[in-house]
C-alpha positions in Angstrom: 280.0 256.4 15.6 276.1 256.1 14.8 275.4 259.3 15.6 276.1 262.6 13.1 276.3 265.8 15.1 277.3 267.8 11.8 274.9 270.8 10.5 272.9 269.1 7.2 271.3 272.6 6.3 271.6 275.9 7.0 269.1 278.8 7.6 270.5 280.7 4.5 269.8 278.0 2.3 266.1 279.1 2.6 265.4 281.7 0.1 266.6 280.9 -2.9 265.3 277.5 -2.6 262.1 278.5 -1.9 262.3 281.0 -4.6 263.0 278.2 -6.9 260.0 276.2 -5.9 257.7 279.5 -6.2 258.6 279.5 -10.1 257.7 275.7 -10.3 254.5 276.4 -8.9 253.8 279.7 -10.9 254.7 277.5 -13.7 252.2 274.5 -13.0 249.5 277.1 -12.3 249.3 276.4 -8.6 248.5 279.0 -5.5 250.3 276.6 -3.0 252.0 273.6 -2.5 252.3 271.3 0.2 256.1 269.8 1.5 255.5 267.0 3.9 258.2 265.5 6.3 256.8 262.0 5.3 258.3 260.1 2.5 255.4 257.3 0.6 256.0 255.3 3.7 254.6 257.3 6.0 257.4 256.5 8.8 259.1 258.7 11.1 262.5 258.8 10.0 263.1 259.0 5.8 266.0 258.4 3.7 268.2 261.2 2.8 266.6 261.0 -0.7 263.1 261.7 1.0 264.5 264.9 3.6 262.6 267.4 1.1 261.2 269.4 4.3 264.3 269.6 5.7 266.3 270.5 2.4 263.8 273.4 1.5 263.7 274.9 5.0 266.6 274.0 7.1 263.4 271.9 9.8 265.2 268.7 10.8 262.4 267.6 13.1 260.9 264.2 13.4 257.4 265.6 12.6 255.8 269.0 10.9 255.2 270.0 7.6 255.2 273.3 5.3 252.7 275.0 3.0 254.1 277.2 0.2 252.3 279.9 -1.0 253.3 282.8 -4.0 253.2 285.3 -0.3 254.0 283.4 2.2 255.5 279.7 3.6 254.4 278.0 6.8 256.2 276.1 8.5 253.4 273.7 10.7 255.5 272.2 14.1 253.9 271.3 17.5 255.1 271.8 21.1 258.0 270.2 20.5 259.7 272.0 18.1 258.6 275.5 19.3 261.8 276.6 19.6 263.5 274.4 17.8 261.9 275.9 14.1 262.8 278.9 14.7 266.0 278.3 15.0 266.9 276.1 12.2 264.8 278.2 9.3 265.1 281.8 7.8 262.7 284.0 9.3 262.7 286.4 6.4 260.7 283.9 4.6 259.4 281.0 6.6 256.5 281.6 9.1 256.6 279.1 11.9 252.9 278.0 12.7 251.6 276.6 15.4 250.2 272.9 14.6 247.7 271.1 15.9 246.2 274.2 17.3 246.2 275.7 13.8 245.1 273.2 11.4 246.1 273.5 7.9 242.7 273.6 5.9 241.9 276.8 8.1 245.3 278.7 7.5 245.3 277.7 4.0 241.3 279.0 4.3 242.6 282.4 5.4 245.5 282.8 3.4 244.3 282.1 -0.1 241.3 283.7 -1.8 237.9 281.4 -3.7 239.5 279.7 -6.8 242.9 278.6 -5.1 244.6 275.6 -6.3 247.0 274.0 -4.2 249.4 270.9 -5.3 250.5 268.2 -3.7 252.7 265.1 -4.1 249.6 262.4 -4.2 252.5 259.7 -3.2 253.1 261.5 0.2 250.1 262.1 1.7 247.8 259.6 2.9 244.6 259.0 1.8 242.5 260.2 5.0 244.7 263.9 5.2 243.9 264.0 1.0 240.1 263.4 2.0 239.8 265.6 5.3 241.7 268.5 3.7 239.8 268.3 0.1 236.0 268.4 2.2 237.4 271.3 4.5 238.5 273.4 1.3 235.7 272.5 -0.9 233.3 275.3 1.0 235.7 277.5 0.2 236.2 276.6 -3.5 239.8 275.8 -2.9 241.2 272.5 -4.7 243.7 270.3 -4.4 245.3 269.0 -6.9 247.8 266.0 -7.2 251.4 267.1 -9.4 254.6 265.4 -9.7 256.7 266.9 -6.5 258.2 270.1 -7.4 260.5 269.3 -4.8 262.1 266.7 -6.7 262.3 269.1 -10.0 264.4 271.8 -8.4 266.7 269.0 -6.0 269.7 268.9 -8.3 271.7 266.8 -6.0 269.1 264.6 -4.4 270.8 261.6 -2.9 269.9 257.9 -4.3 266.8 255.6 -3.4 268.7 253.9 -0.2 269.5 249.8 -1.2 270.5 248.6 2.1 270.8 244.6 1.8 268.0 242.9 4.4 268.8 239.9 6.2 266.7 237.9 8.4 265.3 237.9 11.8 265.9 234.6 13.7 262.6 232.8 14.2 264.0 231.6 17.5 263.5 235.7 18.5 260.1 235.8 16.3 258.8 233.2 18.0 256.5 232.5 14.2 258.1 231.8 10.9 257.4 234.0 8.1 254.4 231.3 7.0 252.7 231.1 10.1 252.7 235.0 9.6 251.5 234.7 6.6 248.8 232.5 7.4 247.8 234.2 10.4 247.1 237.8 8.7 245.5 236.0 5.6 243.0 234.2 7.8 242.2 237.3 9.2 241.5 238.7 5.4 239.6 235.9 4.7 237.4 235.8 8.0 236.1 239.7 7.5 235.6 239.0 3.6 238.1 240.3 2.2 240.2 239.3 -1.1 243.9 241.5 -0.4 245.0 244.2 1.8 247.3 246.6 0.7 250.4 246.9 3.4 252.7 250.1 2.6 254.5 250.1 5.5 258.1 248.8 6.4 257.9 248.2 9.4 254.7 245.6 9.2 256.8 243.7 6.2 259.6 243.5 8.1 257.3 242.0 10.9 255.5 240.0 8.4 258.4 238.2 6.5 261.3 238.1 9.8 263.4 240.5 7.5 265.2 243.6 9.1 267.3 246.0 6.7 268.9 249.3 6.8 267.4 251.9 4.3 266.8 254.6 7.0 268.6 255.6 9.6 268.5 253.8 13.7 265.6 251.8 12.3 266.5 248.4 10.5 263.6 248.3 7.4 263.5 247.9 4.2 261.8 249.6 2.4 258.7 248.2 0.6 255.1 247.7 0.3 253.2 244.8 -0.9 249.5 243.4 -1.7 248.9 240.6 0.6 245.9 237.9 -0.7 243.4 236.1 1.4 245.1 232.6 0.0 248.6 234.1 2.1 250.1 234.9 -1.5 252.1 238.0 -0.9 253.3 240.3 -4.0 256.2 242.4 -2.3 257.1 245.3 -4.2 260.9 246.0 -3.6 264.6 246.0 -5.1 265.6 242.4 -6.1 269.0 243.2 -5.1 268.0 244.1 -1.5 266.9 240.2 -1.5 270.3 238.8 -2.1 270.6 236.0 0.1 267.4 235.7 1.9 264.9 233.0 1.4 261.2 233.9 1.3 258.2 231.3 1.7 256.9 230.0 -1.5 254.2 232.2 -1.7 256.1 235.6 -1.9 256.4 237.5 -5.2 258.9 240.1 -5.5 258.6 242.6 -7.9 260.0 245.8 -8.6 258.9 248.8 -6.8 257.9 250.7 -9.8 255.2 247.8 -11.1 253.3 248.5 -8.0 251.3 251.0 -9.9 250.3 248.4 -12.8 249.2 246.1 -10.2 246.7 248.3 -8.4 245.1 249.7 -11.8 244.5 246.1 -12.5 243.2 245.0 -8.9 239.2 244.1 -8.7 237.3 242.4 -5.5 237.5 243.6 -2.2 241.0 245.1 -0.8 241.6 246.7 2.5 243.4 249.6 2.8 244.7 251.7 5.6 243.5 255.1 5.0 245.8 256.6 7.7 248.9 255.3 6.0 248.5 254.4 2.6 249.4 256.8 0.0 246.8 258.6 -1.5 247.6 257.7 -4.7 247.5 254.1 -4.1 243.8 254.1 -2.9 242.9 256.4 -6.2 244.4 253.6 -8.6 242.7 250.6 -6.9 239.2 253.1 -7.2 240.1 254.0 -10.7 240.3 250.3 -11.2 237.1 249.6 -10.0 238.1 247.6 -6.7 235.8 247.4 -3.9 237.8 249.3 -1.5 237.6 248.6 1.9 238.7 251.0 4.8 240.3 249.1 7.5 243.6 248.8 10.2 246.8 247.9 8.5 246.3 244.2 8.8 250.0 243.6 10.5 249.5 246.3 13.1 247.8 244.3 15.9 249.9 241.1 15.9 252.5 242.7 15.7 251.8 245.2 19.0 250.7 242.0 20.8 254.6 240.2 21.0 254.8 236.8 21.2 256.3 235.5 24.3 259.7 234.7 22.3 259.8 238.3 21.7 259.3 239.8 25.0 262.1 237.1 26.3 264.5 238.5 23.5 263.9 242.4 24.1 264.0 241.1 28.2 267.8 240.5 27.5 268.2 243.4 25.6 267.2 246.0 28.3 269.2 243.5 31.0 272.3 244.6 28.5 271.7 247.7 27.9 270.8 248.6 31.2 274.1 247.9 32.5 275.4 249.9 29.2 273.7 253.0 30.9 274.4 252.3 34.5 278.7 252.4 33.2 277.9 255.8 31.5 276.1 256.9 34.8 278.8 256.1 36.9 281.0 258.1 34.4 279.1 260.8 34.3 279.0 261.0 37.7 282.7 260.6 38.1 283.3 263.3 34.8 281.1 265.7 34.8 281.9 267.5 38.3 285.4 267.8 37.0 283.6 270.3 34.4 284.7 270.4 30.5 282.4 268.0 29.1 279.9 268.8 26.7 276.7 267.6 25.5 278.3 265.7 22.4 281.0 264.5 25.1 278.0 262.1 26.7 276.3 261.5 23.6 279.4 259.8 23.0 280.5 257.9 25.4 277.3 256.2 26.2 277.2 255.3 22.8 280.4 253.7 23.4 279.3 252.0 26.4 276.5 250.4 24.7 278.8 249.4 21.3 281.2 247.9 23.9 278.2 244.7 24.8 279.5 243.8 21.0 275.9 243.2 20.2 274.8 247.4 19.5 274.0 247.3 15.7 273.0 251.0 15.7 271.1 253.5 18.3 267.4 253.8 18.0 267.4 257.7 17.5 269.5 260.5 17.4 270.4 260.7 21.0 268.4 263.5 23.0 271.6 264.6 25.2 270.5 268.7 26.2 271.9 270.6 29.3 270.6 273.7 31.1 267.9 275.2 28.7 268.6 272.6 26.2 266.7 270.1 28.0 263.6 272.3 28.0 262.9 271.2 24.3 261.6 268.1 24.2 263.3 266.9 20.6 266.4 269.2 21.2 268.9 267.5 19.0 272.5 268.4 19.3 274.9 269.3 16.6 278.4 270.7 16.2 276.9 274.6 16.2 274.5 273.6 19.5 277.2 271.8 21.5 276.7 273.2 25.4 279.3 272.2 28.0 277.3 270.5 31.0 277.7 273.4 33.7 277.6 272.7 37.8 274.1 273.6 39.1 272.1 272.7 35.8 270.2 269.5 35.2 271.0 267.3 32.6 268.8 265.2 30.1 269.9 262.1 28.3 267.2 260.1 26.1 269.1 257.2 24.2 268.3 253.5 23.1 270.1 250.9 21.2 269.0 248.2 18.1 269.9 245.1 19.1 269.5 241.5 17.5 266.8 240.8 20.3 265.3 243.6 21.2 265.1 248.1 21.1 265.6 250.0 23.8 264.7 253.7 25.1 265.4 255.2 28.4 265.8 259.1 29.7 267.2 260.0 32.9 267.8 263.5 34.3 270.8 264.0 36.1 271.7 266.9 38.5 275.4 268.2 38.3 276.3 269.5 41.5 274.0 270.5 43.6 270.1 272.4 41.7 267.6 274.5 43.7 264.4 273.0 45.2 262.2 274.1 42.4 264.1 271.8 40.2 263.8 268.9 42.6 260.3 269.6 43.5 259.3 269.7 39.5 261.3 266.2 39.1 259.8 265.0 42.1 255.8 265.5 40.9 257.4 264.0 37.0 258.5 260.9 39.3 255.4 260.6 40.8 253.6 260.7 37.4 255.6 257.8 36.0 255.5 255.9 39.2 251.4 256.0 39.0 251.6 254.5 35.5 253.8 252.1 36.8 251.7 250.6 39.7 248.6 250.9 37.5 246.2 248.5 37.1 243.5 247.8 35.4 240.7 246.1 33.6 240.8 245.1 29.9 239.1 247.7 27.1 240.9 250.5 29.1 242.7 252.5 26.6 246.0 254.9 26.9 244.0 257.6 26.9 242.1 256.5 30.4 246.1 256.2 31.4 247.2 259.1 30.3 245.6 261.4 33.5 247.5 259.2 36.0 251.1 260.7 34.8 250.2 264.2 35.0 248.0 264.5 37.8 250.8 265.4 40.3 252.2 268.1 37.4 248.0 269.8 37.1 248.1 269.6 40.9 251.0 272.4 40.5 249.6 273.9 37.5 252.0 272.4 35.2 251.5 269.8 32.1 254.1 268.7 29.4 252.9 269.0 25.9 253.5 265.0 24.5 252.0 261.9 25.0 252.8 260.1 28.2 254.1 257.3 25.9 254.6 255.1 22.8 254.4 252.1 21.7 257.6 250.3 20.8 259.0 247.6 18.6 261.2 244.4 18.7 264.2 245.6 17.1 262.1 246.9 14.9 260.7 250.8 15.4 261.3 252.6 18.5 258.0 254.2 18.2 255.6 251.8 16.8 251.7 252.1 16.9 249.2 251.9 17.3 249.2 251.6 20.9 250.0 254.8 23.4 249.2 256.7 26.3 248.4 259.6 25.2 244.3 261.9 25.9 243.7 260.6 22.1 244.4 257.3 22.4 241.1 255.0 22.5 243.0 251.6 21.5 242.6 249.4 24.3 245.7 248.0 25.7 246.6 244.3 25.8 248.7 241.9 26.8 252.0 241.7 25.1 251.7 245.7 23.9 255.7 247.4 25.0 255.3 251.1 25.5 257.2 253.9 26.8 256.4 255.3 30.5 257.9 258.8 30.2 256.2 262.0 31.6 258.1 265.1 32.2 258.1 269.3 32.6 259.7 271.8 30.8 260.3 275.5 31.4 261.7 277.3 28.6 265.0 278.6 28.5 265.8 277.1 32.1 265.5 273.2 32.5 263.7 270.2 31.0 262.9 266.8 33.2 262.4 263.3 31.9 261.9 259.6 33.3 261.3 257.8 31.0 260.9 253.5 31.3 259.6 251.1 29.1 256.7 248.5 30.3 255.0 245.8 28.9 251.4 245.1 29.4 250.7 241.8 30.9 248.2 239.7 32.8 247.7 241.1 36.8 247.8 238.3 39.5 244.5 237.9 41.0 244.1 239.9 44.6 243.8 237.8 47.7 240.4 238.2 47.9 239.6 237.6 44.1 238.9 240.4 41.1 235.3 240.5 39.5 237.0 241.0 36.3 240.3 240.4 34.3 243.1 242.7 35.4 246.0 244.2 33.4 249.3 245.8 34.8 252.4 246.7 33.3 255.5 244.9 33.9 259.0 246.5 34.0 261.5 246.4 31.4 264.1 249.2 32.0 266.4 248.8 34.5 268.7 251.7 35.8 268.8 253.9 38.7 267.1 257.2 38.8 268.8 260.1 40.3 268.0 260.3 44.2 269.8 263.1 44.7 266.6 265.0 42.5 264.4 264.0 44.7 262.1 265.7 47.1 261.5 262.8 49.5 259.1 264.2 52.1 256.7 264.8 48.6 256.7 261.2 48.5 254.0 259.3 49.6 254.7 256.0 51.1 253.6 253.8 48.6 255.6 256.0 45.4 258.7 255.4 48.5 258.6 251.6 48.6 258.1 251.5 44.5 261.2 253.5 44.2 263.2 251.5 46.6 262.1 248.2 45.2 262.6 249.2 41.7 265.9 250.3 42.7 266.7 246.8 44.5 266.0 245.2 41.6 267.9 247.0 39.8 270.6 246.5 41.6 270.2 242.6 41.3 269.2 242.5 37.7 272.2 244.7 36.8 275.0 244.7 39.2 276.3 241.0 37.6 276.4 242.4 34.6 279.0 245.5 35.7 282.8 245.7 36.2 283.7 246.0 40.0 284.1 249.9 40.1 280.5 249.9 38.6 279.4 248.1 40.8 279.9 249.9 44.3 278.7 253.1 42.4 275.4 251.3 41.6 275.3 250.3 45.0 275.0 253.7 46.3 272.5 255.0 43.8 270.7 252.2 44.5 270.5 252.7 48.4 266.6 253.2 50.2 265.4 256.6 50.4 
């Protein structure tokens, strides 16, 4: 299996770790030092070698950070990892804090006196948190200074670099070669003036050169970073031996990871760099160097959001697949879970299966989110062996799951009822449904960014006095990342959405300690059909690409307006003849009924 439900860290690991670190620190004459969950790359799942947050305080969320001090160790998480944080780390000496709504320049503002020095591993932190943190601390005479990672020093049995071989990514699915890529982001060097850009993340070199690899986990990258030129040369920093096999155009230079640092204190003229991602380092070498450096968007990041038609037909194939994968484990659920005895790992399980028996799964594209009861009321709740809650008659059920396939990645969350749940329940899933249905039937005119979006999926949950605390949704790759940016819907996204874009349609409610909803769909944006009577301007919609029945038997139906009616039952029509050829008999007369008009 692709999942791992085992406990990596435990609580009690904590203090003597921690203590360790404190005597690095002491000895390097620092007041603090900061442990980020990022590795250099800046991505959203590491290597084992790279799980430093995780390994020094138990934390095994996707997102947060921690900040040591000689008194004192925070431990910065947002909503979605509330609970989740406390759990997992030693409360005898981590301090959970509350993050965004405590920023780290003002708690390390309060906690450490005029004079403080606090380290930092220049590698992994990017250059616009180096510069916001060092002008919030500077009034306060606190400095940052860059170390080696202390981390690393006291990590006795860190794991190896990961050296995953990569393989290619059929053109036929990319739609461009690797040149025409090449060519494509080079012109747009050239066109703004600009000699090289420097790309540090996998995921855009993956994009770039049709390579996929397998150095992290449910995300095929390798691992890399490179220094493209306006000419299209490319010099890719990376393990030769990762290479073995693949032909890259003419113009691509590999060269070892390591010499990346050579390169950039020799680089002069004009070089973009993406002060959001890039390591901090990176952008002090090409200064030190004298480069003109040039603040800009990772050069990759748009063409790459915008999919080329060949890629929305691949990932269109992928979700017709997987979809029937999940409709199987509904029907099984459905059939299993009244019987009682099956736990949360149980249906992790077996829809994994389902989807590994298409033949085409190469690996799920997270750790799936498979929570019952209270469970499902946090948002990131990640099972393990220790967690593992059977799936109890009159509790709701959440499953959020996707696959990496060839052609495309997939994400989907449905919220099932076992037995029968009260009307609170129903009516909370009800105004989620309408929330996602809203986004769904949206339209709208070009420059409208996810932010402007964002509203429509919780207007039904403000109505009742109720929100959820994460974006309505991300962006998402071509077997590639399942969260990709930059385009969301979310209040702080201003990117304008445009054609081609995939993202995630998911709004939801959570009570703690009771029950968590979640629908969740993915869309692409695409060109609206002109009204009867004509537009004045250019109209975008979003066009469905997750197909699978959502539970009627959670709805509220007299909530329903008629127009959120007639989108559920032609949604679920379609589903039904999208997906029903594509299931085994028995399947198929369960789909049937869970398909039915409301």
């Amino acid at each position: 299996m692709f999942q791992d439900f085992e406990v990596k860290t435990r609580p009690q690991d904590g203090p003597p770790r921690l203590a360790a670190l404190r005597v690095g620190m002491a000895a390097a004459g620092l007041d603090g030092f900061l442990v980020p969950r990022a590795d250099r790359f800046q991505g959203e799942y590491v290597a084992p070698c790279d799980e430093r947050l995780a390994w020094l305080t138990g934390f095994t969320g996707s997102a947060g950070f921690a900040a040591v001090l000689s008194e004192v160790a925070g431990v910065f998480v947002d909503g979605r990892y509330r609970v989740q944080v406390k759990a997992q780390t030693d409360p005898s000496v981590f301090t959970p804090v509350a993050w965004p709504e405590t920023a780290l320049e003002e708690w390390l503002i309060r906690q450490l006196p005029k004079g403080g020095v606090v380290g930092f591993d220049p590698w992994l932190h990017s250059a616009a948190e180096v510069a916001r943190l060092e002008t919030a601390l500077a009034g306060r005479q606190i400095a940052l200074r860059p170390v080696g990672n202390l981390v690393d020093a006291i990590w006795a049995d860190r794991p190896a670099a990961p050296m995953a071989p990569a393989v290619a990514w059929p053109e036929a699915l990319a739609g461009r070669s690797a040149g025409e890529k090449l060519a494509l982001v080079a012109g747009d060097l050239a066109a703004r003036g600009e000699d090289a850009a420097l790309i540090t993340q996998p995921e855009s070199l993956c994009w770039l050169l049709n390579l996929r690899g397998g150095d992290v986990a449910h995300t095929p990258l390798m691992q890399a970073m490179g220094l493209l030129r306006r000419d299209g040369g490319l010099e890719l920093f990376v393990e030769a031996a990762k290479l073995t096999g693949v032909v890259l155009p003419a113009s691509v230079q590999v060269q070892p990871p390591e010499a990346l640092a050579t390169v950039l204190a020799g680089a002069q003229g004009r070089v973009r760099v993406d002060d959001a991602t890039a390591p901090a380092a990176a952008k002090a070498l090409l200064l030190e160097a004298g480069a003109e450096v040039v603040a800009g968007r990772d050069p990759c990041l748009m063409p790459k959001a915008k999919k080329h038609p060949a890629e929305i037909a691949a990932t269109t194939a992928a979700h017709l697949r997987d979809g029937a994968a999940v409709a199987r484990f509904l029907h099984w659920f459905d059939v299993e879970a009244p019987k009682g005895g099956l736990t949360e790992i149980d249906a992790a399980r077996a829809l994994e299966g389902f989807r590994a028996e298409t033949g085409a799964l190469k690996e799920i594209s997270f750790d799936t989110i498979s929570a019952a009861g209270a469970h499902a009321a946090l948002p990131h709740y990640r099972v393990s062996e220790e967690s593992n809650a059977p799936i109890r008659p009159g509790e709701v059920f959440l499953i959020d799951s996707g696959g990496q396939y060839e052609d495309g990645t997939t994400d989907i969350t449905r919220t099932l009822a076992v037995g029968e749940v009260d009307a609170e329940v129903k009516g909370a899933f009800t105004q989620v449904l309408q929330g996602m249905i809203a986004v769904h039937r949206a339209r709208f005119p070009k420059g409208v960014a996810g932010a402007h979006l964002d509203a429509l999926a919780r207007a039904p949950l403000w109505a009742a006095g109720r929100d959820f605390d994460h974006g309505t949704g991300h962006g998402v790759g071509v077997y590639l990342s399942v969260h990709e940016g930059p385009q969301r819907i979310s209040r702080v996204s201003t990117l304008p959405l445009e054609p081609g874009m995939i993202l995630s349609n998911e709004p939801g409610y959570y009570r703690e300690g009771a029950f968590g909803i979640r629908i969740e769909n993915l869309v692409v944006v695409a060109q609206a059909p002109a009204l009867p009577g004509g537009d004045d301007r250019a109209m975008l919609r979003f066009e469905t690409l997750t197909w699978a029945p959502i539970d009627r038997r959670m709805i509220l139906t007299a909530m329903l307006a008629p127009w959120e009616r007639d989108w559920l039952n032609a949604y679920h029509a379609e589903v039904l003849e999208r997906i029903g050829p594509l299931v085994p008999e028995e399947t198929l007369a369960w789909l049937t009924a869970a398909c039915a008009p409301i």
